[in-house]
N, C-alpha and C positions, 0 to 999 in steps of 0.2 A: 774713869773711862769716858769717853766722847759721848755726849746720848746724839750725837749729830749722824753716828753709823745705825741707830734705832729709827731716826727720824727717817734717814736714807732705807733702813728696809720697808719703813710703813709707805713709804710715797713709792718705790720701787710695785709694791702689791697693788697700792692704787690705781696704777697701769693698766695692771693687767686687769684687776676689777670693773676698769671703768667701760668695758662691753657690755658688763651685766645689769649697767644701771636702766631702768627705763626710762625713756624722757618725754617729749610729747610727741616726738618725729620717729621714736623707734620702742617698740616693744620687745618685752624680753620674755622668752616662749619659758614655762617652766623646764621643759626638756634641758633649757640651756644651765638655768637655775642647778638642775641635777648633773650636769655634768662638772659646772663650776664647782659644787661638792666632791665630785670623786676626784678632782683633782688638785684639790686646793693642799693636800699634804706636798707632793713633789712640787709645787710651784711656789708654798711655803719656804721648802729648803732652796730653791733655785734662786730666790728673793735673798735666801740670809745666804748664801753661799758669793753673791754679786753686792752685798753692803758689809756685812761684818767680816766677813770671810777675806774680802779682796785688802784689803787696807794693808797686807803683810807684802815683804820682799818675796825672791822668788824662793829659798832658804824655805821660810816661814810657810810659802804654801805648800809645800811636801810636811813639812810636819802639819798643816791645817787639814791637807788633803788626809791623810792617816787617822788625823784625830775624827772626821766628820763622817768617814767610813766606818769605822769602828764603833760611834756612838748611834747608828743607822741602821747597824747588825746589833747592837744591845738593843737598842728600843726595836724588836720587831713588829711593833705594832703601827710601827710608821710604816708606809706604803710607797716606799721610794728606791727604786729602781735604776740607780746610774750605774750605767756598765763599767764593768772593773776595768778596760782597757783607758792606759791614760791615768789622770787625774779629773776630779769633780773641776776643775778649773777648765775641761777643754768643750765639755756639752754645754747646750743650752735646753730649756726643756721646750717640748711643741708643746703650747695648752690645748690645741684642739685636736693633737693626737693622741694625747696625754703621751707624750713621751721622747726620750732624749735623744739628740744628735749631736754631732760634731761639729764646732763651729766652721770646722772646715770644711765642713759639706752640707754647709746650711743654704738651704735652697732659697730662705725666704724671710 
């Protein structure tokens, strides 16, 4: 296997992390610190769903899309919420709403 689609989820995450960092021009309130927590499971999957996930034909992502729902309702203990309408291929997640939209009615 590639570890270049691993390296692509860990700088994928980095992304998103990098609001959280504090530097000397901006501080980062604990409040934001706890929300970064409550949502780091779905933004988790939304990372490996946009690196390891996308590298398939269009074939491959209906059987990907199956497999990641499916593994999502076994593990209940993950906390991730993509609406069954469609495929995981068609949301994107909001980190500061914690929650998913439609790339086609992404506001932003």
């Amino acid at each position: 296997m590639n570890n270049n689609v691993v390296t692509s989820l860990f700088k994928l995450l980095n992304c998103f992390f990098s609001e959280f960092i504090a530097t000397e021009i901006k501080k980062v309130e604990p409040e934001d610190i706890d929300h970064l927590a409550s949502v780091l499971q779905p933004l988790f999957i939304f990372c490996l769903i946009w690196s390891l996930c996308c590298t398939i034909n269009t074939e491959g992502r209906a059987i990907m899309n199956d497999f990641v729902r499916k593994r999502l309702l076994e593990l209940n203990l993950i906390k991730v919420d993509i609406p069954e309408e469609g495929t995981i291929y068609d949301y994107k997640f909001k980190l500061r709403d914690n929650d998913w939209e439609l790339w086609t009615e992404a506001s932003s």
